[in-house]
C-alpha positions in Angstrom: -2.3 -34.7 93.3 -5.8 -35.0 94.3 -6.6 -36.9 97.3 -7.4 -40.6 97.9 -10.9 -42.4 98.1 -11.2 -43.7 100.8 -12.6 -47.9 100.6 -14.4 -48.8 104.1 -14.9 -52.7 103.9 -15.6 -55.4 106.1 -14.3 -58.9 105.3 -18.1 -60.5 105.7 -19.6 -58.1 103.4 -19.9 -59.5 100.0 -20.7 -56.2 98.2 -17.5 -54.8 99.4 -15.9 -57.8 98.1 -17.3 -57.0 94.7 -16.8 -53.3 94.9 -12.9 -54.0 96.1 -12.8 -55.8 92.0 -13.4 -52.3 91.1 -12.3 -49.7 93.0 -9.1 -49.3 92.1 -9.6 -49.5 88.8 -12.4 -46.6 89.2 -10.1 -44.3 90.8 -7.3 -45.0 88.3 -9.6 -43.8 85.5 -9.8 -40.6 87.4 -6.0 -40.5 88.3 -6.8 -40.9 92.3 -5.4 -43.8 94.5 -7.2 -45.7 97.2 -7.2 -46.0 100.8 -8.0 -49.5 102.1 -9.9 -49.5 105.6 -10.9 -52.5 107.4 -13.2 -51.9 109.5 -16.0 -54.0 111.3 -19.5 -53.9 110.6 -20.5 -54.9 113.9 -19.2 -51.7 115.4 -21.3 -49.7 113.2 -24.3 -51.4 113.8 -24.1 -50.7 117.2 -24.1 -47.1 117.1 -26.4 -46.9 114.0 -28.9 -49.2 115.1 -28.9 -51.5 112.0 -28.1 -55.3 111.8 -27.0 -57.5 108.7 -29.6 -57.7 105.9 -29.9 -61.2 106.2 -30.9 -61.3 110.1 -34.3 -59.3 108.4 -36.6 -62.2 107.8 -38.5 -60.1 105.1 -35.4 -59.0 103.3 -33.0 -62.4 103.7 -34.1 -64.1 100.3 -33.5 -61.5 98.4 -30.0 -60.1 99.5 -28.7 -63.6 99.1 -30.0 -63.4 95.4 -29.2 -60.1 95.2 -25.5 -60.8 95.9 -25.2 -63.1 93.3 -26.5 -61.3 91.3 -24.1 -58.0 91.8 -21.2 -60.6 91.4 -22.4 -61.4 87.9 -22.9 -58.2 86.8 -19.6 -56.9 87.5 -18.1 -60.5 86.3 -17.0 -61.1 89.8 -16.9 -65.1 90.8 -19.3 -65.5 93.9 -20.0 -68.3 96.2 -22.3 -67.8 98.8 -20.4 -69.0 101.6 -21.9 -72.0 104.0 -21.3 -69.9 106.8 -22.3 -66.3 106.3 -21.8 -63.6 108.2 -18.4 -64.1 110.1 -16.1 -62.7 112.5 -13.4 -61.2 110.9 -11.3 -59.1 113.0 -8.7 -61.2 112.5 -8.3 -60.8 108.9 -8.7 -57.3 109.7 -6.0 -56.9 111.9 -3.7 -59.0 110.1 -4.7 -56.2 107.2 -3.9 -53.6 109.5 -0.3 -55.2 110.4 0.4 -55.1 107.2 -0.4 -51.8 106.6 1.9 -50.3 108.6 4.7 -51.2 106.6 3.3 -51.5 103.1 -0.3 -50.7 102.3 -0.1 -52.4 98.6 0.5 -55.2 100.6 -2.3 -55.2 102.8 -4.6 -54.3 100.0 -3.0 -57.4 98.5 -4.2 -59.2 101.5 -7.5 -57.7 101.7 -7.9 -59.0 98.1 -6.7 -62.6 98.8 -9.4 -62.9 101.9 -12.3 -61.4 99.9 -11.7 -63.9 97.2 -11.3 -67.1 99.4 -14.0 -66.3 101.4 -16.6 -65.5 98.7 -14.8 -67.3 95.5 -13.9 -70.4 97.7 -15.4 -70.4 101.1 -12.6 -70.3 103.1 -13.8 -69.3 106.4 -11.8 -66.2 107.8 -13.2 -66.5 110.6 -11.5 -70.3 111.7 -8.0 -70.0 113.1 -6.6 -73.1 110.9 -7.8 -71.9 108.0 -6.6 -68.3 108.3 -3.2 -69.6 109.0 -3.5 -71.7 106.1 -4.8 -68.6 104.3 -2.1 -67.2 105.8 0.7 -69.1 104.5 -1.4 -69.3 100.8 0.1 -65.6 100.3 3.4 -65.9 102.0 3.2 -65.2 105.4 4.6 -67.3 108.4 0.7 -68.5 109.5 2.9 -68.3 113.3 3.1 -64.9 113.2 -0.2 -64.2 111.5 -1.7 -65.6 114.3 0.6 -63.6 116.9 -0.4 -60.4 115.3 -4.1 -61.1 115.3 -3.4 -62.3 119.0 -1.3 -59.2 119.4 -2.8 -56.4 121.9 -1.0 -53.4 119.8 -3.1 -54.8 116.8 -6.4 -55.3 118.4 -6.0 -51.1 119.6 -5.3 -50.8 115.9 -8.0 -52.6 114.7 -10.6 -50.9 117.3 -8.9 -46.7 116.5 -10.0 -47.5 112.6 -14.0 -48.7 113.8 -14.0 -45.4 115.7 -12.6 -43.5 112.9 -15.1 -44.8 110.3 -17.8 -44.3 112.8 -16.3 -40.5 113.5 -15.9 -40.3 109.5 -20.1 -41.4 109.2 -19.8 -44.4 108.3 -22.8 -46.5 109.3 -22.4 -49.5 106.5 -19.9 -51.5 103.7 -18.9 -51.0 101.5 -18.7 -47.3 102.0 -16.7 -44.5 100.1 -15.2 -41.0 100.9 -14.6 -39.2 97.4 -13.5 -35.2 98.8 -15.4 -35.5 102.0 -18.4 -36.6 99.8 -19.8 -40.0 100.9 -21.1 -43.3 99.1 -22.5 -46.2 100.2 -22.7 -48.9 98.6 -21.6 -51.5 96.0 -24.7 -49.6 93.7 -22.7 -46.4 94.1 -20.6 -46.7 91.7 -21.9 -45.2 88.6 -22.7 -42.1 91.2 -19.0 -41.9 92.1 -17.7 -42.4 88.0 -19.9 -39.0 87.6 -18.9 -37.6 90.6 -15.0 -38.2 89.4 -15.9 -37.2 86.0 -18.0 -34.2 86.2 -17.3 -32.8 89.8 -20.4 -32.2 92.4 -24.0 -32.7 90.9 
């Protein structure tokens, strides 16, 4: 079987909300799986140096148009959220809870943040409304909010930043096809050649 592609994400990002409409899809057409990874952009900034697009005065208008616009094209609902960007470690470690016992779920979850966030603006990064999130897809919002209170969790959450940042990645969303890396929601016609044709 060949191997998985690995998705890096963070839950503030909204191109890897859009790519994560499309990824698995992409990778089914190519008979591969994919690997979910929530990670934290914030983590990688600080060893790359970089800092959300929006924070650049020169560049904020047009990433904020721009991510509209990337929704659209792939027929994605967007809503720019009121607040934007957000802690979400929370999210993420719920995710990574998850994981560990069933990854379709956690992608499942990863899915149902992405959409609230950016399709309906609930905000990941307030307690209440993660709970309330939380309970939305069936979990107890109690525990929820034990995990993401949960030391063993936290570890979990800070081993994947390191591994991403060991693995080179800098930025979200960002793909590992066969060691081969991609970044970025534009990637993907890259990666469908990539899959299709084998290194170019």
């Amino acid at each position: 079987m060949p191997s998985p592609i690995d998705f890096y994400f963070d839950f503030s990002s909204p191109y890897s909300y859009i790519a994560s409409e499309w990824i698995d899809a992409l990778a089914a057409r190519h008979g591969r799986t994919v690997r979910w990874h929530a990670i934290l952009l914030g983590a990688t900034f600080r060893v790359s140096g970089l800092k959300p697009p929006v924070e650049h005065p020169l560049k904020r208008e047009y990433v904020l148009r721009d991510f509209a616009r990337s929704a659209r094209a792939e027929g994605v609902p967007f809503r720019q959220p009121s607040r934007f960007p957000i802690a979400t470690q929370n999210a993420a470690r719920v995710f990574w809870w998850l994981c560990g016992s069933d990854p379709a779920r956690s992608t499942a979850w990863a899915r149902a943040c992405f959409r609230a966030y950016f399709g309906r603006g609930v905000d990941l990064s307030d307690p209440e409304a993660l709970k309330g999130l939380a309970a939305e897809f069936g979990l107890d919002p109690q525990v929820a909010e034990g995990v993401w209170n949960d030391p063993v969790w936290k570890e979990r959450l800070k081993q994947a930043n390191e591994a991403a940042i060991a693995a080179g990645v800098f930025g979200a969303p960002f793909f590992v096809i066969d060691g081969e890396p991609f970044w970025g929601n534009d990637r993907k016609a890259q990666m469908e050649r990539w899959l299709s044709q084998g290194p170019f």
